[in-house]
PADRENDO-278695 format. One record per residue (C-alpha): residue number from 1; residue in one letter; x, y, z. Coordinates in nm, 4 decimals, always signed. Example, Ala and Ser with C-alpha at 12.3 -4.5 7.8 and 13.67 -1.06 7.14 Angstrom:
BEGIN
k 1; r a; u +1.2300; v -0.4500; w +0.7800
k 2; r s; u +1.3670; v -0.1060; w +0.7140
This chain:
BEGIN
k 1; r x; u +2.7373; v -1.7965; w +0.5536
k 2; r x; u +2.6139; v -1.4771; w +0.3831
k 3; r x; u +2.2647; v -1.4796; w +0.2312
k 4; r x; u +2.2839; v -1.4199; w -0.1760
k 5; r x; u +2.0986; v -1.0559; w -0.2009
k 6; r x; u +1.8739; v -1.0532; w -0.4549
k 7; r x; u +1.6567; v -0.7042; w -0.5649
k 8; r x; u +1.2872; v -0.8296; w -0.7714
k 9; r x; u +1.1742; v -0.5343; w -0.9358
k 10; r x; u +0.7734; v -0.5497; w -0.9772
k 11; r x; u +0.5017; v -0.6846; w -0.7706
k 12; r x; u +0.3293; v -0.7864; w -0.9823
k 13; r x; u +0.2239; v -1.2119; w -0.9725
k 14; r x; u +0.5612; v -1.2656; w -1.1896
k 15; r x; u +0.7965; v -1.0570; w -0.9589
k 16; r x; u +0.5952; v -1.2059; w -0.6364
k 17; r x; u +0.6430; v -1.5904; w -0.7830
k 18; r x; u +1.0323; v -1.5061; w -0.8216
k 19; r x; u +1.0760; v -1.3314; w -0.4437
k 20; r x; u +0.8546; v -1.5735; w -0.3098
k 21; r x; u +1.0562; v -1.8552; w -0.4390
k 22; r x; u +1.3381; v -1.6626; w -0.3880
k 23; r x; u +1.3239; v -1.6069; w -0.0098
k 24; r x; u +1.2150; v -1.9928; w -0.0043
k 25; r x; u +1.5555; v -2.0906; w -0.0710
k 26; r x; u +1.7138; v -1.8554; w +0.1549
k 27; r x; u +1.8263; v -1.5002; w -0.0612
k 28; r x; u +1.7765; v -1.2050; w +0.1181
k 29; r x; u +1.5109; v -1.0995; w -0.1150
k 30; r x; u +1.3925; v -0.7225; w -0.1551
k 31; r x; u +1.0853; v -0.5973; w -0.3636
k 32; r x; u +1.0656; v -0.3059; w -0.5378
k 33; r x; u +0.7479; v -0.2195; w -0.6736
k 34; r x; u +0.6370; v +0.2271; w -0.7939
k 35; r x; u +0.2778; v +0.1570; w -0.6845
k 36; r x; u +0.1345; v -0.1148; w -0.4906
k 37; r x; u +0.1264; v -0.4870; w -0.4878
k 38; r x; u -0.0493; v -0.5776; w -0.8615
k 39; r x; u -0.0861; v -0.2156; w -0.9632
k 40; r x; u +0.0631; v -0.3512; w -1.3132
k 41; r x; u -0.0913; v -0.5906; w -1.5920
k 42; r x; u -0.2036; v -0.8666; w -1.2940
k 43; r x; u -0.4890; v -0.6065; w -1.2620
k 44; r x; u -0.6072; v -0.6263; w -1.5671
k 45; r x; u -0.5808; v -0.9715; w -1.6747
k 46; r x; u -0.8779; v -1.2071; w -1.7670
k 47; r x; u -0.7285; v -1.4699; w -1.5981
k 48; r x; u -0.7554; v -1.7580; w -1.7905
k 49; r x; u -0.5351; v -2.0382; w -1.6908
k 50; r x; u -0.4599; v -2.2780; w -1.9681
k 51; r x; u -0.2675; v -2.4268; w -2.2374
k 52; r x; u -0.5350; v -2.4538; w -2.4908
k 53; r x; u -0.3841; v -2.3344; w -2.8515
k 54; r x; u -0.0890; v -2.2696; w -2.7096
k 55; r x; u +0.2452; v -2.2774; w -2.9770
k 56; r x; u +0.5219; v -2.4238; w -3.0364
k 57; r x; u +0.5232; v -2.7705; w -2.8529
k 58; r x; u +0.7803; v -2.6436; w -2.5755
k 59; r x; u +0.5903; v -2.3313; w -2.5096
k 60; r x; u +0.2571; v -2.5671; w -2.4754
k 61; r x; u +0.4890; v -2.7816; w -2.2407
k 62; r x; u +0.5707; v -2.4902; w -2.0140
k 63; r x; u +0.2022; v -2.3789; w -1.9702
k 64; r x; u +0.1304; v -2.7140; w -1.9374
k 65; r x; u +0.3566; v -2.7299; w -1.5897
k 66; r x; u +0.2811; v -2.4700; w -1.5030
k 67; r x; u -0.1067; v -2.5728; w -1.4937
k 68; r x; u +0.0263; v -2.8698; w -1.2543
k 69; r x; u +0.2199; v -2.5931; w -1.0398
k 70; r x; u -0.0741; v -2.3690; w -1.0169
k 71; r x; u -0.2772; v -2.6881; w -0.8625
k 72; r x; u -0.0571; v -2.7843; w -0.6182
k 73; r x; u +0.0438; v -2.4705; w -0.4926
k 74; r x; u -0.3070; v -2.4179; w -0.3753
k 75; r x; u -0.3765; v -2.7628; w -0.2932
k 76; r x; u -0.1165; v -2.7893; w -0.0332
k 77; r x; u -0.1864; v -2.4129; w +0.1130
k 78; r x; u -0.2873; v -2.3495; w +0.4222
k 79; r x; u -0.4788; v -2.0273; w +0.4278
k 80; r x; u -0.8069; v -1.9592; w +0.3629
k 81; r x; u -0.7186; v -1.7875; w +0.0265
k 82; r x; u -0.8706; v -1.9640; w -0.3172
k 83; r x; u -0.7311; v -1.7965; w -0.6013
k 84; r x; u -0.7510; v -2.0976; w -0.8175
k 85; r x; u -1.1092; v -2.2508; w -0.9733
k 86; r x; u -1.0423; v -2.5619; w -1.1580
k 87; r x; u -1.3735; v -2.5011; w -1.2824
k 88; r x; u -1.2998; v -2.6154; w -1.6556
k 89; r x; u -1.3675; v -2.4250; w -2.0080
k 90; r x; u -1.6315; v -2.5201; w -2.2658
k 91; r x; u -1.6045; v -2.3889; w -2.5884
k 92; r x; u -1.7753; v -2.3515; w -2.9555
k 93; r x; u -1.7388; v -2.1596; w -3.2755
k 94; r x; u -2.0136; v -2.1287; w -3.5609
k 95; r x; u -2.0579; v -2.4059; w -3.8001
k 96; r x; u -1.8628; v -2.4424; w -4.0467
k 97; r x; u -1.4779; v -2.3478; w -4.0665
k 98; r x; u -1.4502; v -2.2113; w -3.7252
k 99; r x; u -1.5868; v -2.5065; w -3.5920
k 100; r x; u -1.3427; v -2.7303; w -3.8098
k 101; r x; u -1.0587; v -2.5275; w -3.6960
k 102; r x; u -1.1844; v -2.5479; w -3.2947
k 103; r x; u -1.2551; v -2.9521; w -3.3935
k 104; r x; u -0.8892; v -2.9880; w -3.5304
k 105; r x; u -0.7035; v -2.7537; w -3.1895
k 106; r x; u -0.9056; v -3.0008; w -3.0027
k 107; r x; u -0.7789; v -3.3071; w -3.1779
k 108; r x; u -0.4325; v -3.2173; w -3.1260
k 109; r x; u -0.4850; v -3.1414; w -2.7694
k 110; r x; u -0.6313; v -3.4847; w -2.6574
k 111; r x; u -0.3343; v -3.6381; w -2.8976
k 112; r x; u -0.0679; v -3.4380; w -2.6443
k 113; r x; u -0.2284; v -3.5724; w -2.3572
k 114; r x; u -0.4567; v -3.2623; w -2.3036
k 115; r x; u -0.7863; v -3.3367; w -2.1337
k 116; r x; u -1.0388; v -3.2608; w -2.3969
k 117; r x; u -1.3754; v -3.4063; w -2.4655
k 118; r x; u -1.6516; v -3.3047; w -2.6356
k 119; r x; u -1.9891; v -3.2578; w -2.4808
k 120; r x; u -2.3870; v -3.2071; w -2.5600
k 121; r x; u -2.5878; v -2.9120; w -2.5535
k 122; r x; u -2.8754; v -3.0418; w -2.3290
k 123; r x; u -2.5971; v -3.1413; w -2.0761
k 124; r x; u -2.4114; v -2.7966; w -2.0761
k 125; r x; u -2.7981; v -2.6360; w -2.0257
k 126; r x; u -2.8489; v -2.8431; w -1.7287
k 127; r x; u -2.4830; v -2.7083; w -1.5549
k 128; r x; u -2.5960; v -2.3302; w -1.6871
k 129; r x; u -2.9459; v -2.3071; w -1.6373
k 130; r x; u -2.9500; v -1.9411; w -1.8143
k 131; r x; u -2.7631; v -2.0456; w -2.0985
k 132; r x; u -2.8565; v -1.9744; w -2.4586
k 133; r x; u -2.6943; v -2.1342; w -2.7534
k 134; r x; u -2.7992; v -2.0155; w -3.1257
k 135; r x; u -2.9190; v -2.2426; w -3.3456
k 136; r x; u -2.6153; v -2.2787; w -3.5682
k 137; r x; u -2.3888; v -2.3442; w -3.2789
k 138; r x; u -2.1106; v -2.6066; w -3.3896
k 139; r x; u -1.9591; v -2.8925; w -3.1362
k 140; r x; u -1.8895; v -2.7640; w -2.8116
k 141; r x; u -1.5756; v -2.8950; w -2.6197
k 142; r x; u -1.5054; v -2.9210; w -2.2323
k 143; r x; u -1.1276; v -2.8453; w -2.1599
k 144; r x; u -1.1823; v -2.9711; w -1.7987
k 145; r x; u -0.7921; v -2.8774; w -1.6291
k 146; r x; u -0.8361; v -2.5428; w -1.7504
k 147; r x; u -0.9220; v -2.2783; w -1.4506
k 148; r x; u -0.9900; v -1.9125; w -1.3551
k 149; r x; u -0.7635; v -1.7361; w -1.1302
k 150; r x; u -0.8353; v -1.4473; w -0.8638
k 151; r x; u -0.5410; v -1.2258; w -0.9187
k 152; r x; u -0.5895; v -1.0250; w -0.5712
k 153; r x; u -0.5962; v -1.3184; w -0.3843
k 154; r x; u -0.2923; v -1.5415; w -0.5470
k 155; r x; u -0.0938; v -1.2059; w -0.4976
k 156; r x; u -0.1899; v -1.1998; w -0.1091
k 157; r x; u -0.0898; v -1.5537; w -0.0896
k 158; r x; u +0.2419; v -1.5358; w -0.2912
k 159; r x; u +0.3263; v -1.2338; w -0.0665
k 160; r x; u +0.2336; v -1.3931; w +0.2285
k 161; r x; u +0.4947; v -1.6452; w +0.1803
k 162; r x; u +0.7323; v -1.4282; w +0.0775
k 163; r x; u +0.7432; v -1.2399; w +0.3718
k 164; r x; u +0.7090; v -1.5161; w +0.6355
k 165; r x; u +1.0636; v -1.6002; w +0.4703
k 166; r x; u +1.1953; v -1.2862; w +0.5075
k 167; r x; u +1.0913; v -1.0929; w +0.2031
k 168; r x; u +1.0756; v -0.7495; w +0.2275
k 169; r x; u +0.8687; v -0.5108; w +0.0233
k 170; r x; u +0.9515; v -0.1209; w -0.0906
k 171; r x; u +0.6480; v +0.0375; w -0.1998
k 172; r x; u +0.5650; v +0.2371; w -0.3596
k 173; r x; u +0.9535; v +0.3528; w -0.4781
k 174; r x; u +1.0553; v +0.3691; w -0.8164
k 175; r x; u +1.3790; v +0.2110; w -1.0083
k 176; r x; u +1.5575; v +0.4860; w -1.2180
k 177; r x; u +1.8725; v +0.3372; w -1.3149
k 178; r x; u +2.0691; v -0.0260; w -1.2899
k 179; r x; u +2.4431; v -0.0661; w -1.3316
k 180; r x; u +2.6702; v -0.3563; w -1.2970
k 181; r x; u +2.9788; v -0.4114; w -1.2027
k 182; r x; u +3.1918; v -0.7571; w -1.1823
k 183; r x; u +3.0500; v -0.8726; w -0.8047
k 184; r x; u +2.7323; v -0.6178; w -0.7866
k 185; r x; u +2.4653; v -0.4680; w -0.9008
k 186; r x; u +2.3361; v -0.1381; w -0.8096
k 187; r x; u +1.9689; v +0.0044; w -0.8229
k 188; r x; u +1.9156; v +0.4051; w -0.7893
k 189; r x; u +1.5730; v +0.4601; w -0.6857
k 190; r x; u +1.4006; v +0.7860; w -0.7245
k 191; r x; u +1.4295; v +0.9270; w -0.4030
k 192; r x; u +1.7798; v +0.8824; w -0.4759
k 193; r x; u +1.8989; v +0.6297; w -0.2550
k 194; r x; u +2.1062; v +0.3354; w -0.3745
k 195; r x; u +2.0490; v -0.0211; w -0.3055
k 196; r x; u +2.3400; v -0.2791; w -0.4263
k 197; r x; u +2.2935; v -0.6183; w -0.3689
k 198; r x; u +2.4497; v -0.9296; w -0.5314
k 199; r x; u +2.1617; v -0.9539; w -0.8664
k 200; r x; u +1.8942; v -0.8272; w -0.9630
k 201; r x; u +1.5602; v -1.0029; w -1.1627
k 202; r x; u +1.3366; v -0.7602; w -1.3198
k 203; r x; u +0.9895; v -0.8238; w -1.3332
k 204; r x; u +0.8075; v -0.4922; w -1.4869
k 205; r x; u +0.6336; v -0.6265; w -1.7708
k 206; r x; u +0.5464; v -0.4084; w -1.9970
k 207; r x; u +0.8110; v -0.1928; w -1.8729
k 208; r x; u +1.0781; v -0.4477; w -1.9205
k 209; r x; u +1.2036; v -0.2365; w -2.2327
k 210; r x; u +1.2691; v +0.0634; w -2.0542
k 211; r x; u +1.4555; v -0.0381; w -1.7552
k 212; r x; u +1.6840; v -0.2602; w -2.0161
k 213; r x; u +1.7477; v +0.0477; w -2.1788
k 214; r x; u +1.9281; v +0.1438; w -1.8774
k 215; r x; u +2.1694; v -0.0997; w -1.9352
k 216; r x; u +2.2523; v +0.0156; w -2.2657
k 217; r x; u +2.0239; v -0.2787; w -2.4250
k 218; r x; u +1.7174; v -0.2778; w -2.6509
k 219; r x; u +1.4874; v -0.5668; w -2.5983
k 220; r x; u +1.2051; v -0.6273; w -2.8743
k 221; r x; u +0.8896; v -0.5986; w -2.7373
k 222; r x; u +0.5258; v -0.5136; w -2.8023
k 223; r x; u +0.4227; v -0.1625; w -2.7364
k 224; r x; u +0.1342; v -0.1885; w -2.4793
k 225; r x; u +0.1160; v +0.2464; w -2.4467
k 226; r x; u +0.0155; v +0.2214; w -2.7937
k 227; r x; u -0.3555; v +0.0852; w -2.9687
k 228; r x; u -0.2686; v -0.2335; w -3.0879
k 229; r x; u -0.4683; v -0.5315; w -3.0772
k 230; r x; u -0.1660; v -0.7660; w -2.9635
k 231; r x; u -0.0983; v -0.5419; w -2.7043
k 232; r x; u -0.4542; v -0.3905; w -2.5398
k 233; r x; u -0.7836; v -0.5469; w -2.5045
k 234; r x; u -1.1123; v -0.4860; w -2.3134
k 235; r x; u -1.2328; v -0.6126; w -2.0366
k 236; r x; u -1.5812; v -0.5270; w -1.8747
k 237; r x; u -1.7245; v -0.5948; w -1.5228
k 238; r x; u -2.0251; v -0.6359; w -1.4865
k 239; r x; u -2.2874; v -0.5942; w -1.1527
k 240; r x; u -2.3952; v -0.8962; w -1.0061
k 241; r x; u -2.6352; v -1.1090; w -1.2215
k 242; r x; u -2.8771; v -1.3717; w -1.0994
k 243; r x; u -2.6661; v -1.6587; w -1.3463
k 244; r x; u -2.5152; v -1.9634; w -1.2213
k 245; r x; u -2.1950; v -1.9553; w -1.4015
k 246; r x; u -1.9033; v -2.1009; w -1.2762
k 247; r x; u -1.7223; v -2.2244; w -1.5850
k 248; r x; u -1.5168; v -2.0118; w -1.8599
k 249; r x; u -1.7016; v -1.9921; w -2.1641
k 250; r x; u -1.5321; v -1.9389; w -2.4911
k 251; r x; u -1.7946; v -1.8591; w -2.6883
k 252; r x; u -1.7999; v -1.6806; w -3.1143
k 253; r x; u -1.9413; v -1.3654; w -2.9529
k 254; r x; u -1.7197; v -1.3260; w -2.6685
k 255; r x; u -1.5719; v -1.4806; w -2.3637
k 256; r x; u -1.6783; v -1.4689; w -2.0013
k 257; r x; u -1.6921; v -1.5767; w -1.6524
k 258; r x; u -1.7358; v -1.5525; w -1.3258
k 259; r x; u -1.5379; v -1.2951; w -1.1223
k 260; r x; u -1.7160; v -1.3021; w -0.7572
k 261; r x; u -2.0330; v -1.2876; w -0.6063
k 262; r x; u -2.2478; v -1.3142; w -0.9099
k 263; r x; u -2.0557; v -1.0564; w -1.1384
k 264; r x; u -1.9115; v -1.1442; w -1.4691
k 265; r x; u -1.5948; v -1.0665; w -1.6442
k 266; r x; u -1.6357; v -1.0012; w -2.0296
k 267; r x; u -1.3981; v -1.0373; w -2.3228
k 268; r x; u -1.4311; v -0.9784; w -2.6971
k 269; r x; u -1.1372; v -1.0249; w -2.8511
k 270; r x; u -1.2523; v -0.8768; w -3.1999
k 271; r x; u -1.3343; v -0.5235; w -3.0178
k 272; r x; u -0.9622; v -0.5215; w -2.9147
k 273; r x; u -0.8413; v -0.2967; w -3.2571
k 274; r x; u -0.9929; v -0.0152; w -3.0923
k 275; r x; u -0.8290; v -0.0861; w -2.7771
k 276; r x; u -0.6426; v +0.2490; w -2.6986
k 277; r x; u -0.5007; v +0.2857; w -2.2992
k 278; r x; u -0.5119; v +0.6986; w -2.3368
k 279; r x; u -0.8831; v +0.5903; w -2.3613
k 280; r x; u -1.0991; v +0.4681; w -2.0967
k 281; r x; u -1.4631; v +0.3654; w -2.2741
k 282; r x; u -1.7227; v +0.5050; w -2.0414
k 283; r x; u -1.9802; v +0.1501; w -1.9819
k 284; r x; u -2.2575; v +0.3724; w -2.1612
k 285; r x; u -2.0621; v +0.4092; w -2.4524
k 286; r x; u -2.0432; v +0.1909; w -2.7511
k 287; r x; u -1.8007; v -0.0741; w -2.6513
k 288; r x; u -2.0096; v -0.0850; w -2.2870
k 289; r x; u -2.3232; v -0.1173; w -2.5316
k 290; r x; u -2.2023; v -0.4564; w -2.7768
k 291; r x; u -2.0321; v -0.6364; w -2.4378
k 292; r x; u -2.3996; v -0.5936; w -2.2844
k 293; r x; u -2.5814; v -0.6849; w -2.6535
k 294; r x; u -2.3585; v -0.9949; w -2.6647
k 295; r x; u -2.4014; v -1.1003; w -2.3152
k 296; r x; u -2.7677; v -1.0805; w -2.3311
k 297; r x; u -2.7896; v -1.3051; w -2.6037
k 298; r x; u -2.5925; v -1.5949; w -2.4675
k 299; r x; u -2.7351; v -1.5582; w -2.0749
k 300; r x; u -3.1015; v -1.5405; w -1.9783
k 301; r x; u -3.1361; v -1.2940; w -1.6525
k 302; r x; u -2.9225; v -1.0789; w -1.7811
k 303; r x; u -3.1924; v -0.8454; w -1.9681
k 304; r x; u -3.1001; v -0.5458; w -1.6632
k 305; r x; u -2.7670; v -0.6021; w -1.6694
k 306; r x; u -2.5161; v -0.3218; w -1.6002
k 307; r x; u -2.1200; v -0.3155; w -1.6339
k 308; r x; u -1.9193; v -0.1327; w -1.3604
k 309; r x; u -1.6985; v -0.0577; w -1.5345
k 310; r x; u -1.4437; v -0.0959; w -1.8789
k 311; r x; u -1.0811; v -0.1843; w -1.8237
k 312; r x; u -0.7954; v -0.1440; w -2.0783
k 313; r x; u -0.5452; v -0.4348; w -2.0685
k 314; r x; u -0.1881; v -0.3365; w -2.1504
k 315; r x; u -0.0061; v -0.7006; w -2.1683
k 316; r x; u +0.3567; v -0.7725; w -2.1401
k 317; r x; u +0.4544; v -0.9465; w -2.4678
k 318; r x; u +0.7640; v -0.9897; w -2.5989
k 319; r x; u +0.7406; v -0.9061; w -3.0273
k 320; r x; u +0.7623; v -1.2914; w -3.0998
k 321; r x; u +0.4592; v -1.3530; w -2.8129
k 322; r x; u +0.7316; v -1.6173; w -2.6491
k 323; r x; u +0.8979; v -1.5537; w -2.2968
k 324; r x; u +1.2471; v -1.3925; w -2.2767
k 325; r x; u +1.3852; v -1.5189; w -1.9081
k 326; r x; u +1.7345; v -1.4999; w -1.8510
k 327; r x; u +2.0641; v -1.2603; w -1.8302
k 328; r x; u +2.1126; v -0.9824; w -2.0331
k 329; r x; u +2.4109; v -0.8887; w -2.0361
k 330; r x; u +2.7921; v -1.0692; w -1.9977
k 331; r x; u +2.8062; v -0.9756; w -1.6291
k 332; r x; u +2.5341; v -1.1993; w -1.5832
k 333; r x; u +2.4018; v -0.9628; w -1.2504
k 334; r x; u +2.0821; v -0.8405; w -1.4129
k 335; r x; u +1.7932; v -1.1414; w -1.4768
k 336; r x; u +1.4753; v -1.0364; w -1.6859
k 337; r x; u +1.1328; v -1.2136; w -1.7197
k 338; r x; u +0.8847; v -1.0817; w -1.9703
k 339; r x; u +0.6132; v -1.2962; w -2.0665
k 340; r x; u +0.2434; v -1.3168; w -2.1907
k 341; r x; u +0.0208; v -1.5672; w -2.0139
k 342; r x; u +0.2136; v -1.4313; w -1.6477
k 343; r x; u -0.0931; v -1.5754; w -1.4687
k 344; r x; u -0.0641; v -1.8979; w -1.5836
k 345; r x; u +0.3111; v -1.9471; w -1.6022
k 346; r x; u +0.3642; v -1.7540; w -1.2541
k 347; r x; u +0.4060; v -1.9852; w -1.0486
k 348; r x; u +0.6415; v -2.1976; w -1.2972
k 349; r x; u +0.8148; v -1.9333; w -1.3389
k 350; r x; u +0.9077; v -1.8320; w -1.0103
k 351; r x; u +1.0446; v -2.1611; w -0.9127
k 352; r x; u +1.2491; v -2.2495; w -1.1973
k 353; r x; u +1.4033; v -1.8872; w -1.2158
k 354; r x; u +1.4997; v -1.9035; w -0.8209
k 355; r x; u +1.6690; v -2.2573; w -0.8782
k 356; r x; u +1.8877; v -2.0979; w -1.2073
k 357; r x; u +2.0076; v -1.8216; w -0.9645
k 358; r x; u +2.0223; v -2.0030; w -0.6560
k 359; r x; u +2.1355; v -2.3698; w -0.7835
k 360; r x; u +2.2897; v -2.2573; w -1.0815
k 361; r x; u +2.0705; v -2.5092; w -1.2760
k 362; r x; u +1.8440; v -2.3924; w -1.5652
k 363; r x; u +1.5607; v -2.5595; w -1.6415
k 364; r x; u +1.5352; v -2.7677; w -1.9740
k 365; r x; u +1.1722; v -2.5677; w -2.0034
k 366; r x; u +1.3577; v -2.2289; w -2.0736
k 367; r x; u +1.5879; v -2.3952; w -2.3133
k 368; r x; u +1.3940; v -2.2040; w -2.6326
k 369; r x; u +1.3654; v -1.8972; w -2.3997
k 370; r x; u +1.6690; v -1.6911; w -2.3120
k 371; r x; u +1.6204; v -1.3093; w -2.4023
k 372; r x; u +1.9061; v -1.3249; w -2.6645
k 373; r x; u +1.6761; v -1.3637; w -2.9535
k 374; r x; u +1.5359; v -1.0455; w -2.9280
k 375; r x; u +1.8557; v -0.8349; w -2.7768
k 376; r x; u +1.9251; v -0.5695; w -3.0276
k 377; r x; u +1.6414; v -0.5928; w -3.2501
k 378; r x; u +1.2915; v -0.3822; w -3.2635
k 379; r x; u +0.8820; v -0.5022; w -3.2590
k 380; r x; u +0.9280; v -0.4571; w -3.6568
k 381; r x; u +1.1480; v -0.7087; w -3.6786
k 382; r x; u +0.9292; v -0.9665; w -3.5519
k 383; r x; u +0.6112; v -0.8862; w -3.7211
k 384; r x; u +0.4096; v -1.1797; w -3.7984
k 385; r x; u +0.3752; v -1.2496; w -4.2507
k 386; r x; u +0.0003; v -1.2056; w -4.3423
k 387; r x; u -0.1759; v -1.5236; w -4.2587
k 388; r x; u +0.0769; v -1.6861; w -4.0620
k 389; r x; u -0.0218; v -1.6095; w -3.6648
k 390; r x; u +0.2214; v -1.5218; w -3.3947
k 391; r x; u +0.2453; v -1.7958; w -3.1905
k 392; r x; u +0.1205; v -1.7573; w -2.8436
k 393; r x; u -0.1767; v -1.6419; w -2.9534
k 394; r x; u -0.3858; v -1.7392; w -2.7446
């Protein structure tokens, strides 16, 4: 019996999920990625995995899973790779309404089901020796399921999978066109040769809205090449530090944690609006300067510290912040997945996406999300009313 031939298009930990999963259930699965394995937005991720503030209820259910998938994935692996840290989130927000509104998230999380607790400041000193809380700190809460992922080394071991099932990568080659026709699909790639096959899934991200374009198709979507807060964010490395930090800390200041061999990963979310990815902030410049300001005041030993360097996040995100997974077009030989949170829902992802296209059976969990929504429509269309959030925040 003929293998189903199936084209992924990005390597990045969404397009390795799907052609890992992919080549699990037997399609002759090829990967076309312009760069390298992660080169995309899995490089630039903070890495949080987590469905804490997470909306509606069905997306909170799909990050949710995809927590569980994420844990048992590397709890039955057999390589030496550990890209997942269970190693739990604490969080607090100043007194007053901040710490209501973190109080009532909370709430509503243990209420689902969500592991939540709240826990004392002398304890969380005694797990983070150099920690330093102000004095008009509110509650602090322990989301304990929540982890920290290693993107480099969940993309070796998706790839590693996918291969030893006969996966086969083409890098670095680019995808200039897609066309359909009844019983095919055909990719041209940039050195001009064509590849047909029997469907194809792309995975580009932030990218998604050109190569749908290509089909004729406009497909809302944020505008990562652009400054825009939804869209970009910083994210500063810093040298190793003599701090034992393990944990994610959500913090009012900023968010951090660990990210190897003493070194520290920094977030602050309300730097983001001048977020521009034409710019890259030298770490002696100002937004080098407040990261290292912030940091000091929340962790002792870190009086020397030094960042390597200043990242600028460009994040796949649909305009409505939900995922669009599914055909795009009546053919039905062209499969898209554009999401924000792809390091949590990754592995999710990839599974229930190979058993639509292999088993023909689509997941209740993608019930809300089939691309059709935003199909014809701009980012302007979706934009959020003042005061009301987009969902998926977080």
């Amino acid at each position: 019996m003929k293998k189903i031939s199936i084209a992924v298009i990005g390597a990045g930990v969404i397009g390795m999920s799907i052609a890992r999963s992919l080549a699990i259930k037997g399609a002759q699965v090829t990967l076309f990625e312009r760069e390298f394995i992660g080169a995309g937005t899995s490089s630039t991720t903070f890495g949080w995995v987590n469905s804490n503030g997470k909306s509606p209820d069905s997306y909170h259910q799909l990050n949710v899973e995809s927590m569980h998938e994420h844990q048992l994935l590397q709890a039955n692996s057999d390589t030496e790779g550990q890209w997942l840290d269970q190693c739990g989130t604490y969080e607090w927000a100043a007194e007053g309404e901040p710490g209501q509104w973190l109080a009532d998230r909370a709430q509503k999380l243990q209420q689902s089901g969500y592991p939540a607790r709240l826990v004392s400041a002398a304890s969380l000193r005694r797990r983070i020796p150099e920690l330093q809380l102000g004095r008009h700190h509110g509650e602090i809460w322990h989301f304990p399921s929540e982890g920290i992922i290693y993107p480099s080394i969940f993309l070796a071991r998706l790839w590693s999978e996918a291969r030893e099932h006969g996966a086969v990568l083409r890098a670095p080659v680019g995808v200039v066109d897609i066309t359909e026709t009844a019983d095919a699909v055909a990719l041209t790639l940039a050195d001009g040769e064509i590849w047909r096959g029997d469907l194809a899934v792309s995975a580009t991200g932030r990218w998604t809205q050109a190569l749908v374009a290509r089909l004729g198709q406009t497909l809302a979507m944020t505008d990562a090449n652009q400054p825009d807060k939804l869209a970009c964010g910083f994210l500063g490395y810093t040298q190793p530090l003599p701090v034992q930090l393990r944990s994610n800390l959500i913090t009012p200041d900023m968010n951090l944690r660990p990210d190897g061999g003493g070194r520290l990963l920094l977030q602050a979310l309300d730097l983001d609006g001048r977020a521009d990815p034409a710019y890259l902030p030298s770490p002696e410049g100002f937004i080098g300067r407040e990261l290292l300001q912030r940091l000091r005041r929340i962790l002792a030993n870190t009086q020397h510290a030094r960042i390597g360097h200043i990242a600028v996040g460009q994040r796949s995100r649909p305009a409505d912040g939900l995922p669009a997974v599914g055909f795009i077009t009546p053919l039905q030989k062209t499969y898209i997945v554009a999401t924000h949170s792809g390091i949590t829902l990754a592995p999710l992802l990839g599974r229930l996406v190979a058993e639509e296209l292999i088993d023909e059976a689509r997941s209740p969990l993608l019930a809300d999300y089939a691309p059709d929504r935003l199909l014809g429509k701009n980012a302007e269309d979706f934009k959020a009313a003042p005061g009301n959030p987009f969902p998926a925040a977080q």
